[in-house]
C-alpha positions as CSV (number, residue, x, y, z in Angstrom):
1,X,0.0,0.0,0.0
2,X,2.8,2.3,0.5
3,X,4.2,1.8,-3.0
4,X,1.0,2.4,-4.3
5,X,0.8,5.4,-2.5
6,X,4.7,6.6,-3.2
7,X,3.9,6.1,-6.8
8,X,0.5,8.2,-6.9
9,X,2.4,10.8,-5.0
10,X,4.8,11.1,-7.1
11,X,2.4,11.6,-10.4
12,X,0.2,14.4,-8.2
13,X,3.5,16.8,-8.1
14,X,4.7,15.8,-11.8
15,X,1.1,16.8,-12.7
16,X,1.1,19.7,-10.4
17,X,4.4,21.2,-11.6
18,X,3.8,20.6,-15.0
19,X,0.7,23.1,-14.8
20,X,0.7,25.7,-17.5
21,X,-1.0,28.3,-14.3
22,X,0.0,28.8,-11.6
23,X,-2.7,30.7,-8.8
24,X,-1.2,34.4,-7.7
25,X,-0.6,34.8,-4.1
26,X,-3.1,35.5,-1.2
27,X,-1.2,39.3,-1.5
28,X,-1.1,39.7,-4.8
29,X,-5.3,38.7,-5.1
30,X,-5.9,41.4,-2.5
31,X,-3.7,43.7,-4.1
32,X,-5.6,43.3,-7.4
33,X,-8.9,43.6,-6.0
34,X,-8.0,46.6,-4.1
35,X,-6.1,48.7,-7.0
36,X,-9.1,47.7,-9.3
37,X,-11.4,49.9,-7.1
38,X,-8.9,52.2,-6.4
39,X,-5.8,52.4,-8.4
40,X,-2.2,53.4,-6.9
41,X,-1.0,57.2,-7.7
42,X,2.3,57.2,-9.4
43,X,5.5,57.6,-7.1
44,X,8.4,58.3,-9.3
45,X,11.8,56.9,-9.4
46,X,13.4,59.7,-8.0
47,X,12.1,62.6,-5.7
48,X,9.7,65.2,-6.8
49,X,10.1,68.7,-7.2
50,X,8.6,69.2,-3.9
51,X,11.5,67.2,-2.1
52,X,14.1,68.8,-4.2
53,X,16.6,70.9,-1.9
54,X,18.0,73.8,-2.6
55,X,21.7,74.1,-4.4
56,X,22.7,76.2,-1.4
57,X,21.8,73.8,1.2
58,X,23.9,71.1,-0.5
59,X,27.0,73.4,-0.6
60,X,26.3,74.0,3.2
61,X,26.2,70.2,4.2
62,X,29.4,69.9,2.0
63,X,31.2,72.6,3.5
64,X,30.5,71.0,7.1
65,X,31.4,67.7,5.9
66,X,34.6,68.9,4.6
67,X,35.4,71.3,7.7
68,X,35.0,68.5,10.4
69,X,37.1,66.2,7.9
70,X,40.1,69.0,7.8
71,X,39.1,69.5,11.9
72,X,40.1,65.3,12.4
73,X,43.0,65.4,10.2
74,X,44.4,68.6,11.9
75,X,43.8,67.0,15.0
76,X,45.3,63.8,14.3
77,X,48.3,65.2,13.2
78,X,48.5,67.8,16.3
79,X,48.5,64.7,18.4
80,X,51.0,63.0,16.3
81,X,53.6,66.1,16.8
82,X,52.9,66.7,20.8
83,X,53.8,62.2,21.1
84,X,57.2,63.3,19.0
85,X,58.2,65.7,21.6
């Protein structure tokens, strides 16, 4: 009985993955019924002009980054002259 079983088995999942459709996801169903009603806005790839900041606030984050960079490095090496002497 257990062969017989083994061997039935074994035809269900050939059957199975040979099927030409496959049934979406539990997600993907909801999903589909819900945009149907009420489809998604479009979100782009990139941010909106809304988001978009300002050239001079990009120079100011630059200039700090660069400033506490220069900061370490003159610091390191301050550190580095007082342990020579």
């Amino acid at each position: 009985m257990s062969e017989q079983d083994d061997g039935e088995r074994e035809f269900d999942l050939k059957w199975a993955d040979a099927a030409a459709h496959t049934e979406p996801s539990a997600r993907a169903r909801m999903l589909a019924a819900r945009w149907r009603e009420n489809p998604p806005e479009p979100v782009p790839f990139r941010s909106g002009p809304d988001r978009v900041a300002s050239p001079r606030s990009s120079w100011v984050s630059t200039t700090i980054v660069l400033g506490c960079v220069a900061a370490v490095i003159l610091l390191l090496g301050y550190t580095r002259f007082r342990a020579q002497y």
